[in-house]
C-alpha positions in Angstrom: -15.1 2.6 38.2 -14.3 4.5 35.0 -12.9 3.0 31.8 -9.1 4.5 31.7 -6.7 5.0 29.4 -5.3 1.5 28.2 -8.3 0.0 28.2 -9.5 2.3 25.5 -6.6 1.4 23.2 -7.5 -1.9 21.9 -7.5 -3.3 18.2 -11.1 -2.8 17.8 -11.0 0.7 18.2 -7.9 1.7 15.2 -9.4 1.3 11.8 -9.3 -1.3 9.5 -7.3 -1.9 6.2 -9.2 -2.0 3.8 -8.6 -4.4 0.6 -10.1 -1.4 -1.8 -7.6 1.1 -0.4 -5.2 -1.4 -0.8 -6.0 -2.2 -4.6 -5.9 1.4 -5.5 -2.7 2.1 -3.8 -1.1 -0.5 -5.8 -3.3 1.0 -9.3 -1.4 4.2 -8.5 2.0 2.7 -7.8 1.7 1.1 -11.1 0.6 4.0 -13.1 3.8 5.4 -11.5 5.9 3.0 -12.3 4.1 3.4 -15.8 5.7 7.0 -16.0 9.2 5.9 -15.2 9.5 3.8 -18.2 8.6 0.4 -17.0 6.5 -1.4 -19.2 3.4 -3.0 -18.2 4.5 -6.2 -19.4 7.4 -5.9 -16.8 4.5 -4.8 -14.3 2.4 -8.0 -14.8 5.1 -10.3 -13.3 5.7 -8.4 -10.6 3.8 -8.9 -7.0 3.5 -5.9 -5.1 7.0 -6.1 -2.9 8.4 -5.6 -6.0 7.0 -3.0 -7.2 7.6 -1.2 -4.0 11.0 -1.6 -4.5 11.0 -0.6 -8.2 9.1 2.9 -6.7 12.4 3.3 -4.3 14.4 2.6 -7.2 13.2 5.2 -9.6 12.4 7.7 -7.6 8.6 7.3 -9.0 
């Protein structure tokens, strides 16, 4: 028998996130955020849902 289709698509085969990637998306977000006139004070007390919805706020 061959291997088909569906049983090819499992989770093992789609890549991984990867914390790093994750960090520097969030580095670049900030920088920014940076740009737009937040200041990094603001930036400290803000977790990361946050500061996606500062990006969709601005426009950064």
């Amino acid at each position: 028998m061959r291997i088909r289709r569906a049983m090819r698509k499992k989770p093992l085969r789609r890549p991984v996130k990867k914390p790093r990637l994750k960090r520097q998306r969030i580095m670049q977000q900030k920088k920014r955020l940076v740009g737009a006139g937040i200041s990094e004070e603001q930036l400290k007390h803000m977790n990361t849902r946050e500061i996606r919805a500062a990006i969709r706020k601005t426009g950064a």
